[in-house]
C-alpha positions as semicolon CSV with decimal commas, in nm:
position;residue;x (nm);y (nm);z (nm)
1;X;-8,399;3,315;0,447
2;X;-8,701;3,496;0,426
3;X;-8,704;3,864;0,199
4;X;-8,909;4,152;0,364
5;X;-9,039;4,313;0,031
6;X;-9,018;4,622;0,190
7;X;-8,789;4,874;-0,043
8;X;-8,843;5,241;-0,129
9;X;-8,924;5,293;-0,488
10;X;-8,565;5,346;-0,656
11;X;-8,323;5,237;-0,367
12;X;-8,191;4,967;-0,466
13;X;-7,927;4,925;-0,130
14;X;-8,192;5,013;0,092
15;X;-8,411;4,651;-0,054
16;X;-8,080;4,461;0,024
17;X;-8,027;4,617;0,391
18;X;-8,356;4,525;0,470
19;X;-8,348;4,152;0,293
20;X;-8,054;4,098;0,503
21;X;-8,146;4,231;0,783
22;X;-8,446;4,007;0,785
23;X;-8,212;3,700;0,754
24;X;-8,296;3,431;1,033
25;X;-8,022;3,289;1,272
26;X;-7,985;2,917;1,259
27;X;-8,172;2,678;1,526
28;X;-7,988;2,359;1,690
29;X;-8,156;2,011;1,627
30;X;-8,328;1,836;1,889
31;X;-8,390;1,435;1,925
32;X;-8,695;1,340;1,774
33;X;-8,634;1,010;1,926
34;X;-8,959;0,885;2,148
35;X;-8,941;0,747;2,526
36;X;-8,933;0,349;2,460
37;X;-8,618;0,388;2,216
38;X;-8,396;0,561;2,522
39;X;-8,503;0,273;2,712
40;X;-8,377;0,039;2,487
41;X;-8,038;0,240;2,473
42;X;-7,982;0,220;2,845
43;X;-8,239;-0,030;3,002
44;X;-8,489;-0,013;3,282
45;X;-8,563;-0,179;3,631
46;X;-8,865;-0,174;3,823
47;X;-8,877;-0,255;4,221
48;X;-8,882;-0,640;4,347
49;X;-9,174;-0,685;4,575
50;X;-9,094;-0,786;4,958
51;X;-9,262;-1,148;5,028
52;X;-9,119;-1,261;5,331
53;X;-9,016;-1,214;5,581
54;X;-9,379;-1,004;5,669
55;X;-9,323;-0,705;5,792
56;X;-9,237;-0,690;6,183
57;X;-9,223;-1,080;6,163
58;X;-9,156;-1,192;6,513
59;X;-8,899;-1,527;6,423
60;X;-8,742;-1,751;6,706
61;X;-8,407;-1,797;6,743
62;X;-8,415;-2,175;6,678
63;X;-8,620;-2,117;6,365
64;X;-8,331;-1,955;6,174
65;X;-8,144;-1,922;5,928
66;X;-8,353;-1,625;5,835
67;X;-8,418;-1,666;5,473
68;X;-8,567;-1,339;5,229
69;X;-8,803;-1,393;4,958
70;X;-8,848;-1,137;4,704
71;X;-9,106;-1,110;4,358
72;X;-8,890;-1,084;4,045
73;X;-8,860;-0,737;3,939
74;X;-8,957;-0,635;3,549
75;X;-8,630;-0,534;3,351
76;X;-8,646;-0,395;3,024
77;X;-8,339;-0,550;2,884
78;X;-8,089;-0,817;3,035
79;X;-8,121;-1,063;3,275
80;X;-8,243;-0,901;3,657
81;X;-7,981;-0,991;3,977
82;X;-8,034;-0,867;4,287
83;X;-7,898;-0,694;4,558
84;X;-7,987;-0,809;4,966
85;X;-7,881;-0,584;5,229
86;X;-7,989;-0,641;5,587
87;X;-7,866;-0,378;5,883
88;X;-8,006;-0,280;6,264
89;X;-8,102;0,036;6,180
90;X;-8,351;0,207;5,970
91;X;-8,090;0,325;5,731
92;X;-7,845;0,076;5,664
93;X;-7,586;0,203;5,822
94;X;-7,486;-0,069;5,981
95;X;-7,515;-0,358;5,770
96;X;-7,451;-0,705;5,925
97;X;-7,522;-0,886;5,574
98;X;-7,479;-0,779;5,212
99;X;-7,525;-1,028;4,942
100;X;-7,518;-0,868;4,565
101;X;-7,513;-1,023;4,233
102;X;-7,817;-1,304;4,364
103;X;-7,920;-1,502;4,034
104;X;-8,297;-1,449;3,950
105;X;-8,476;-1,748;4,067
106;X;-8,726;-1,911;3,856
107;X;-9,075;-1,911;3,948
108;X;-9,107;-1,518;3,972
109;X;-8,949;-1,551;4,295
110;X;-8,561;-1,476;4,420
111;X;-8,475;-1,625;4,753
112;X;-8,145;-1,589;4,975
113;X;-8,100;-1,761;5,296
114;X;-7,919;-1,529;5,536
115;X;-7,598;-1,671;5,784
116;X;-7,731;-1,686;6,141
117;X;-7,777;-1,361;6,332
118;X;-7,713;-1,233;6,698
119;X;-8,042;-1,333;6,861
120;X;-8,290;-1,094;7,049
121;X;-8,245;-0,840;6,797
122;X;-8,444;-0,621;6,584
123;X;-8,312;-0,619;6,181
124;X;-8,464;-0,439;5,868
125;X;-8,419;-0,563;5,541
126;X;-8,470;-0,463;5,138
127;X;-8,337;-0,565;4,828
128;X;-8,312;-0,439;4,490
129;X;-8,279;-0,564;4,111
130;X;-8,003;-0,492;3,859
131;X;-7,990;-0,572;3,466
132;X;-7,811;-0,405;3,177
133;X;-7,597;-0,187;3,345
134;X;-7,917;-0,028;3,555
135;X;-7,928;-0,046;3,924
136;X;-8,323;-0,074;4,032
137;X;-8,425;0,128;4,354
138;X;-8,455;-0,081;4,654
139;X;-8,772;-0,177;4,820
140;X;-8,879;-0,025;5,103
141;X;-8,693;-0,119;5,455
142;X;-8,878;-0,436;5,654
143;X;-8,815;-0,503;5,998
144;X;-8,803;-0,866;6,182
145;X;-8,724;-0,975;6,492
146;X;-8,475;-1,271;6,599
147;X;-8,612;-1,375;6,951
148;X;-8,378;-1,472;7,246
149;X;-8,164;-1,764;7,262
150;X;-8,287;-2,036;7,466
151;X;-8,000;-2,238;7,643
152;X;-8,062;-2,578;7,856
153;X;-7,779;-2,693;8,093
154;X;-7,692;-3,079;8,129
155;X;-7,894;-3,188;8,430
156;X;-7,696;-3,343;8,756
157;X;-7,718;-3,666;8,828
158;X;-7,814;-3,735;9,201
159;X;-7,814;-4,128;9,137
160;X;-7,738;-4,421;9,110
161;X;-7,386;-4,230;9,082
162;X;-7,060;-4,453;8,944
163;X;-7,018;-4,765;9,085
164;X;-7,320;-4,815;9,251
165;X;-7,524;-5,120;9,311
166;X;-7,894;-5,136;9,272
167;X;-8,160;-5,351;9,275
168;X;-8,314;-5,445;8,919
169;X;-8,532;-5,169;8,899
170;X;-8,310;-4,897;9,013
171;X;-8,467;-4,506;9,083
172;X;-8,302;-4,302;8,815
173;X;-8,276;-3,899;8,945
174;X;-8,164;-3,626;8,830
175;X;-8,184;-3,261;8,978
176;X;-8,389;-3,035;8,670
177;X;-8,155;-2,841;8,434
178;X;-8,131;-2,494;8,481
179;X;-8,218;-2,315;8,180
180;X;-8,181;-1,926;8,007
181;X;-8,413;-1,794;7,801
182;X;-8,809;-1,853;7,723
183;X;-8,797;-2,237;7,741
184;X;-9,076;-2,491;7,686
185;X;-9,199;-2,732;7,898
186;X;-8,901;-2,963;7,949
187;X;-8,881;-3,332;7,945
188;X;-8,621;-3,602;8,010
189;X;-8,463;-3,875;7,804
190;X;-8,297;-4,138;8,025
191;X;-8,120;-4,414;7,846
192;X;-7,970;-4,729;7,997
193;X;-7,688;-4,908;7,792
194;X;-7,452;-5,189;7,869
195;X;-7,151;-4,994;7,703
196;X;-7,047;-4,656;7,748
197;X;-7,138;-4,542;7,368
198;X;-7,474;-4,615;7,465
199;X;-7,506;-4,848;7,126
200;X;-7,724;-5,022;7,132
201;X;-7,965;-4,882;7,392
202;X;-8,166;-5,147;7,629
203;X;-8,388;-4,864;7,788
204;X;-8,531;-4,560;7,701
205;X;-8,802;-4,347;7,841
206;X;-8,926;-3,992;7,844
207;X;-9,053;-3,793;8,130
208;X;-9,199;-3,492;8,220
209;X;-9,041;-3,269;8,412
210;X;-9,081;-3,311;8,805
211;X;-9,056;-3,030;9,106
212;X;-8,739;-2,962;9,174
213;X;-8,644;-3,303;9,031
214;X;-8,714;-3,606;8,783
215;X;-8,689;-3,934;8,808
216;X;-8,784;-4,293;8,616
217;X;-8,808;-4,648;8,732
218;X;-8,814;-4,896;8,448
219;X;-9,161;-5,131;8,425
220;X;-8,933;-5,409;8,371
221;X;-8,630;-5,588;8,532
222;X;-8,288;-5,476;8,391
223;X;-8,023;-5,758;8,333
224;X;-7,935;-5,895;8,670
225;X;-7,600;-5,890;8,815
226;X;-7,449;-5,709;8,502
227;X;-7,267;-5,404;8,460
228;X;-7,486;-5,108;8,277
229;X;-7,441;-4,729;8,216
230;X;-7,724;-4,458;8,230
231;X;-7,699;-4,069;8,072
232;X;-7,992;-3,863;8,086
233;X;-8,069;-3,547;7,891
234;X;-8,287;-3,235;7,911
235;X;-8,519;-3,165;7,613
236;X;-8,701;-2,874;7,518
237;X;-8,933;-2,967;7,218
238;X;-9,091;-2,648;7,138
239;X;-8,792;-2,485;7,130
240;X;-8,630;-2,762;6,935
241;X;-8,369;-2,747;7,230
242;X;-8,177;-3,002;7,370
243;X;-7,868;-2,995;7,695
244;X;-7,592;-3,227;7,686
245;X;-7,639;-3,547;7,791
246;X;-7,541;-3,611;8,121
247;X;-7,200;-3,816;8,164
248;X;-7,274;-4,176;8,172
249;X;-7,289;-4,367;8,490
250;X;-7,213;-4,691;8,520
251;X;-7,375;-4,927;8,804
252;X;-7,454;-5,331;8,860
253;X;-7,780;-5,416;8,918
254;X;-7,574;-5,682;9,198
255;X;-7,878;-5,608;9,486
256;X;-8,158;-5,760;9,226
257;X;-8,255;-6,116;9,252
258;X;-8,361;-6,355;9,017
259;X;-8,697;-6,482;9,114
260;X;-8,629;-6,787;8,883
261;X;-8,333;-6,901;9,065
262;X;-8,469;-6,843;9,411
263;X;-8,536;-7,149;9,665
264;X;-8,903;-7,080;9,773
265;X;-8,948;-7,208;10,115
266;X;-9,346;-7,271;10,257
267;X;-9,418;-7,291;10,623
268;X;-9,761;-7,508;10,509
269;X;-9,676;-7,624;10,120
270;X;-9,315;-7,678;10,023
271;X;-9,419;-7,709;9,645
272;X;-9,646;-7,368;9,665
273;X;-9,640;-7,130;9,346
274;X;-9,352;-7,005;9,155
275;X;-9,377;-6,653;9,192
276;X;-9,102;-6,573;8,979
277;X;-9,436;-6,578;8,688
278;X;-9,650;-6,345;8,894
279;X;-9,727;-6,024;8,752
280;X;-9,610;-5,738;8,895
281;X;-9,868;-5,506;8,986
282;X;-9,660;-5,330;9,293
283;X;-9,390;-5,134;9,379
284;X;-9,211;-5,108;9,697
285;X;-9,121;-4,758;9,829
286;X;-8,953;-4,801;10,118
287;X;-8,817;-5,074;10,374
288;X;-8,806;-4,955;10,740
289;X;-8,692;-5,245;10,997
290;X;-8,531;-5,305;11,322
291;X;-8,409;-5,666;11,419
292;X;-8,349;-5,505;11,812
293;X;-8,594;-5,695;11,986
294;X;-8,656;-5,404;12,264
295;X;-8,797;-5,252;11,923
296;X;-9,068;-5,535;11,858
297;X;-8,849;-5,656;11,564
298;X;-9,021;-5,401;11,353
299;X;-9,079;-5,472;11,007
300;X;-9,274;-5,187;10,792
301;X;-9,303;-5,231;10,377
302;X;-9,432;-4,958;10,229
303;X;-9,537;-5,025;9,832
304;X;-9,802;-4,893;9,583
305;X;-10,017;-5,085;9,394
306;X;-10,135;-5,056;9,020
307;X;-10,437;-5,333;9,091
308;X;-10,660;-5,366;9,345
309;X;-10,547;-5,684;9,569
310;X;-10,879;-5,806;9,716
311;X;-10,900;-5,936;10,081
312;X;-10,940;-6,299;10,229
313;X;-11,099;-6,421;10,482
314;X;-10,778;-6,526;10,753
315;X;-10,829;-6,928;10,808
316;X;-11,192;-6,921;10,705
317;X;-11,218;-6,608;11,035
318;X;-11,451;-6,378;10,810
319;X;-11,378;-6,047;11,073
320;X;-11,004;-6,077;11,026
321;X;-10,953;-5,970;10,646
322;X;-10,574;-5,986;10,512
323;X;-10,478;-5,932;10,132
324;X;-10,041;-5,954;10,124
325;X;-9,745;-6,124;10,260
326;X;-9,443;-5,974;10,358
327;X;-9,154;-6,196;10,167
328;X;-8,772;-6,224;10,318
329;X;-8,500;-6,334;10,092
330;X;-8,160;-6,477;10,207
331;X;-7,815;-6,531;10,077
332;X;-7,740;-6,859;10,235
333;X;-7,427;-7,020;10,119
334;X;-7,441;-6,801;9,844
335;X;-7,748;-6,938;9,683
336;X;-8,104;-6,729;9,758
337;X;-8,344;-6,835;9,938
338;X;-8,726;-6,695;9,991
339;X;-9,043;-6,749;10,187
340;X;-9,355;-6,553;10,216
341;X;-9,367;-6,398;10,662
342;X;-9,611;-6,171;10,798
343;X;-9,965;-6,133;10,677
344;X;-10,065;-5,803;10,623
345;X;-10,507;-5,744;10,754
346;X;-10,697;-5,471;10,568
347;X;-10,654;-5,170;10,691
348;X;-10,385;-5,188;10,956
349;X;-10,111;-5,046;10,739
350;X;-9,743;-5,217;10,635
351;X;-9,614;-5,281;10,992
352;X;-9,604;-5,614;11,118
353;X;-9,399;-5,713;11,475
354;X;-9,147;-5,995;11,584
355;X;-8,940;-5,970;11,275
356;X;-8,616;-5,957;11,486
357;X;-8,282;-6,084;11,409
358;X;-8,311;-6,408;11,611
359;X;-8,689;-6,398;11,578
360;X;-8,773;-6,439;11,169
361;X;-8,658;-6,785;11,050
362;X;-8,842;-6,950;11,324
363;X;-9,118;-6,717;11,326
364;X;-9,165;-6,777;10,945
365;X;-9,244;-7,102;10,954
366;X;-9,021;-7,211;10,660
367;X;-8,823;-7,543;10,579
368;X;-8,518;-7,601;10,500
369;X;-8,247;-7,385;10,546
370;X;-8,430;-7,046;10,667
371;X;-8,589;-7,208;10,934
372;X;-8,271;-7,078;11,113
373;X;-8,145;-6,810;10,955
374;X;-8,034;-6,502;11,174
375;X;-7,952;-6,237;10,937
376;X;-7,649;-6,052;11,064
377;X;-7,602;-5,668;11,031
378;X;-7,541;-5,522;10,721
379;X;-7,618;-5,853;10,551
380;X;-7,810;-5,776;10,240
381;X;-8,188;-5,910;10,285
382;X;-8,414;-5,926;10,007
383;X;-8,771;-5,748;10,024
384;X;-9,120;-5,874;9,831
385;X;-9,485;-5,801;9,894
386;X;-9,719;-6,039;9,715
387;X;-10,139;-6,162;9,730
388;X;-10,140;-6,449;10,023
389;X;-9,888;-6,722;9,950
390;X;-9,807;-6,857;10,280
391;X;-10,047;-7,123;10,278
392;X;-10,089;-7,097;9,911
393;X;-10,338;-7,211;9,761
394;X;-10,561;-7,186;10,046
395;X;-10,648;-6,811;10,106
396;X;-10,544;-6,794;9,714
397;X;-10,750;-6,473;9,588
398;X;-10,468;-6,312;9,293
399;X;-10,145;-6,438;9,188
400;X;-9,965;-6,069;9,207
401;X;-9,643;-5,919;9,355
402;X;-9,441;-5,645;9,386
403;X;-9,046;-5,577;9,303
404;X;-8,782;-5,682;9,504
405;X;-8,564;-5,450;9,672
406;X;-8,212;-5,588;9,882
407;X;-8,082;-5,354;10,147
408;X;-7,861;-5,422;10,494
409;X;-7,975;-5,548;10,780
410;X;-8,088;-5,322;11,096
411;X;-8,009;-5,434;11,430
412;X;-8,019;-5,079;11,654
413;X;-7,960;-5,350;11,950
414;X;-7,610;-5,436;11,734
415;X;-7,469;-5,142;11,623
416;X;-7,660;-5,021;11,346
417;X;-7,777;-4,639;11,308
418;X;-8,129;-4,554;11,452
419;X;-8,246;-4,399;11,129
420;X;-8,430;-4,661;10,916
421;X;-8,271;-4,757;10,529
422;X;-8,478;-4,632;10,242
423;X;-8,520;-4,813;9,897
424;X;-8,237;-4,799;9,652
């Protein structure tokens, strides 16, 4: 209390009126206590910093889960944990994943990896740090994109369906899987088992995708005679997309024919070459033929060739160049028999005449038994192109061949349909 000396000379009261007027009223204490020392009462958080996903981050659907990445956040006191949320829209109303109380991860970041989401779909995401009772701010809202789903449906088989028989290098086909979505390029496994469970696998091969369909033909003979199953499946490899396998088939490769076992038959040299060790440069494509001899007995082998089969001089007659035989094989008795027919001259195609029904064994030339064989319709007839082997090794230029293919016999004269057989 301060004391105004202000008093009139011999007043007494009026000195003490005015001391206590003058009398100051009391003021309330304030904290004294700086900044930091709050902090330490009640704690602080700063803001985690958003790593990944980057901002508008464009992420395919095969590529999730989606996982978040944050940079620690700086806490004053405790231990941080943080908060994810992740909506479709701008505000998180409309959260789709919430995942609170995430430990701190070491290395200065925190990272969650998010359930799968609904695909072609726009998200924003943000987290936020906690520690000693104090709830950080978030960061700011990122948005990423799951792209669209892409879906590949189990291709159809179009053959060799159940219970066929084929040759021993059978055409697989299939008709091309329909697909949703932004797919790849798409390929095709084919396997070839001989159990259903496909374990172990004999064949398998990858192809690219063909117009409207794809097919393979193994390089190499399959088992002959034996009972095998085939599946094929759709792949999409930049998608990391695969269909179903297709249901497995099973078929007998009963039309192939062992080359070892065969009885070769030579119009000109009974003991010519065993073909059976050829290579295989060749593949036959089709078999047209008609043993109705009002139709020439025509005989027409189409093949390819991966080699180039050079030409020989026909008997030493330098104008007439040939560079195949045609080769006929025969269930006789049930044991095979083969002999090399027709030559085939440069450049007049796979055609050759007089292969009728009662026409080729004695036109062949062979010995032995197919000297007079008459194949009767619908009896399976084995097909071969090869270098010249009929009068083998004379005219020898290559020692090459193709497949074999077995179909029924034509006879339009007999019965059979006008329409020519095609390779199976």
């Amino acid at each position: 209390m301060r004391i105004h000396e202000l008093c009139i000379p011999g007043s007494i009261a009026l000195c003490l009126l005015v001391a206590a007027c003058s009398k100051s009223s009391p003021t309330k204490p304030t904290s004294t206590a700086a900044p930091a020392e709050a902090d330490a009462v009640t704690g602080s958080v700063t803001v985690p910093q958003a790593v990944s996903p980057a901002a508008n981050a464009q992420i395919r659907n095969v590529d999730q889960p989606v996982t978040l990445v944050v940079a620690n956040a700086v806490a004053t006191r405790g231990t941080n944990a943080y908060d994810f949320e992740v909506s479709t829209d701008t505000g998180f109303a409309t959260k789709v994943a919430t995942k609170t109380g995430v430990a701190e991860g070491a290395g200065g970041r925190t990272t969650i990896t998010l359930d799968r989401l609904t695909p072609n779909a726009d998200y924003y995401w943000h987290a936020r740090a906690q520690a000693g009772g104090t709830a950080g701010p978030f960061t700011a809202g990122r948005k990423f994109s799951i792209g669209p789903a892409v879906t590949i449906d189990t291709p159809v088989p179009i053959g060799p369906l159940s219970g066929a028989q084929t040759s021993a290098r059978p055409a697989f086909r299939v008709r091309n899987a329909t697909r949703q979505g932004p797919a790849g390029p798409i390929t095709y496994k084919f396997d070839i088992a001989t159990a259903s469970t496909f374990n172990p696998i004999l064949v398998t091969a990858t192809v690219a995708e063909g117009v409207n369909e794809t097919g393979f033909i193994p390089t190499s003979d399959l088992p002959i005679n034996a009972p095998l199953f085939w599946r094929a499946t759709a792949i999409d490899a930049t998608n990391a997309v695969s269909s179903a396998p297709t249901t497995a088939l099973n078929f007998t490769t009963s039309l192939a024919i062992d080359l070892s076992r065969v009885i070769q038959s030579y119009p000109a040299a009974p003991s010519g070459p065993q073909v059976a060790a050829w290579r295989q440069t060749a593949t036959i494509q089709s078999v047209e033929q008609d043993g109705n001899p009002a139709a020439d007995g025509i005989m027409c082998i189409a093949f390819t060739t991966s080699d180039n089969w050079p030409s020989t001089a026909f008997f030493g007659a330098e104008e007439v160049q040939v560079y195949a035989n045609q080769w006929y094989f025969a269930n006789i008795g049930g044991q095979w028999y083969g002999g090399p027919g027709e030559y085939l001259r440069v450049g007049r195609g796979f055609c050759k005449t007089g292969q009728g029904t009662n026409a080729i064994g004695p036109d062949g030339g062979w010995n032995t038994v197919m000297a007079s064989w008459a194949p009767k319709v619908g009896e399976l007839v084995g097909y071969m192109i090869s270098t010249p082997a009929r009068n083998w090794p004379g005219m020898r230029t290559i020692d090459e061949r193709s497949d074999i293919v077995v179909q029924p016999w034509r006879d339009t004269s007999l019965g059979s349909k006008v329409a020519g057989a095609v390779r199976r």
